[in-house]
Structures are given as C-alpha cells and as structure tokens.
N, C-alpha and C positions, 0 to 999 in steps of 0.2 A: 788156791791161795791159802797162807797160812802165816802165823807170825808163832811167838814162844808161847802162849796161852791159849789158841786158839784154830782153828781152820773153817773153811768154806769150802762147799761142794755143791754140786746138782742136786736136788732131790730124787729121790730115786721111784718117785710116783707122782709129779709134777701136776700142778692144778693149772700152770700156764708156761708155756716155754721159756727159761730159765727160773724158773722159782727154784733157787739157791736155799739152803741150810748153812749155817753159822752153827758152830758145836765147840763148845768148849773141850779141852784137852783135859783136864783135870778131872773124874766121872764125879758131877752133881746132878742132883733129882733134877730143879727146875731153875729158871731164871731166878728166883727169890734165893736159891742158893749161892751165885755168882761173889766173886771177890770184888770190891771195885777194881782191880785189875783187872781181873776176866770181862766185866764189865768194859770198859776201855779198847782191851782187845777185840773183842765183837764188835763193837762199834767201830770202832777201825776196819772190817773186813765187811761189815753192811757197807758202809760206803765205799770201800775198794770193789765190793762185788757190783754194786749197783751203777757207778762209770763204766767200769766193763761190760755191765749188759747194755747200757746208752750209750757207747760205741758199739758195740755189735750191732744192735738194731734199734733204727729209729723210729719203728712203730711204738715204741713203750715211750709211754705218758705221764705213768705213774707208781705208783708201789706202794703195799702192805706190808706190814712189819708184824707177825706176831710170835705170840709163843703159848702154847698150852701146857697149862700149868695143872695137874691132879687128873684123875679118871675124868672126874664130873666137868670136867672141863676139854675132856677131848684128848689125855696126855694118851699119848699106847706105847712112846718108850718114853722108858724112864730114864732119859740120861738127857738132860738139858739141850735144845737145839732153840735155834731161833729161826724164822721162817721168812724169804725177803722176798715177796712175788709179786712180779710184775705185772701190769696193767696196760691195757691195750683198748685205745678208745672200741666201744662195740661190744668187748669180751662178754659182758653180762649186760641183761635187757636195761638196767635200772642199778646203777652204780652207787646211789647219792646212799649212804647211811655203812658204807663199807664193811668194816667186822661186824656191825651193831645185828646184819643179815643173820648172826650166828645163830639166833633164837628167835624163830618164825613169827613175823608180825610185829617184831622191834625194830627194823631195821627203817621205814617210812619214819617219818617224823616231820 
C-alpha cells in the first residue's frame, strides 16, 4: 500500500504475523520529524493496513502502534518508520500494560 507521501510494508523481522511498517517517503530521522502531511499520510495507511489485516484474519483482536524515536530508545534505523502489530488474544502470558512492558517492571500497574 502506498499513497504520495507514504508506503506500508511487512516488516521484515516480525514480532507477530503481519506486523506491518509505515515509512515515510521523504528520508526523516524520527516521527517528531514528520510534516503534518506525512503525518496524515501514515495515518491513512495505519488504518488501510490494519482493515486489511482484519480481513485476512480474524484471530487479531487488537494492535500496537509504535515508533522508536533515538538510540536510547531503541531507534537502529534511522529513517522514520511506524510499527502497527497485531495482537492475538494468547500471544503474550500478560497483555494488560502494553508498550509500558518496554522497561522491566513498568509494565503491571
């Protein structure tokens, strides 16, 4: 999928069967770099990719949205991408605290 500012793809080392990438066409560092355009456009193809995966299959329940922004944050390329993975009741023992899992012992609340 793809529109004038934007495209989506597979990722190409998937944490769950279609966890999709969003990437801007334009090369910027991170989300914080984005146009409100580019903004727009991405969001646009989060939700075009995410009907597409809930037609393909209806074991998906739910979905994560994120984006790593700098080293200390996890970035390893530096070219803005946005991350839409889906969720599957089961997938992990203990779902309830989602990203917040990112740093060990934050994630319960």
């Amino acid at each position: 999928m793809e529109n004038d500012l934007a495209y989506a793809m597979l990722d190409g080392f998937p944490i769950t069967r279609s966890h999709s990438l969003i990437i801007p066409k334009r090369h910027v560092l991170d989300y914080f770099g984005l146009s409100r355009d580019e903004l727009v456009a991405c969001d646009l193809l989060i939700k075009e990719a995410r009907e597409k995966i809930q037609a393909d299959d209806n074991s998906v329940e739910g979905f994560n949205i994120g984006a790593n922004c700098g080293s200390v944050a996890g970035q390893t390329i530096f070219h803005c991408h946005l991350h839409l993975i889906p969720r599957r009741a089961g997938d992990v023992e203990e779902p309830r605290g989602g990203l917040r899992h990112m740093i060990p012992g934050k994630g319960a609340y």
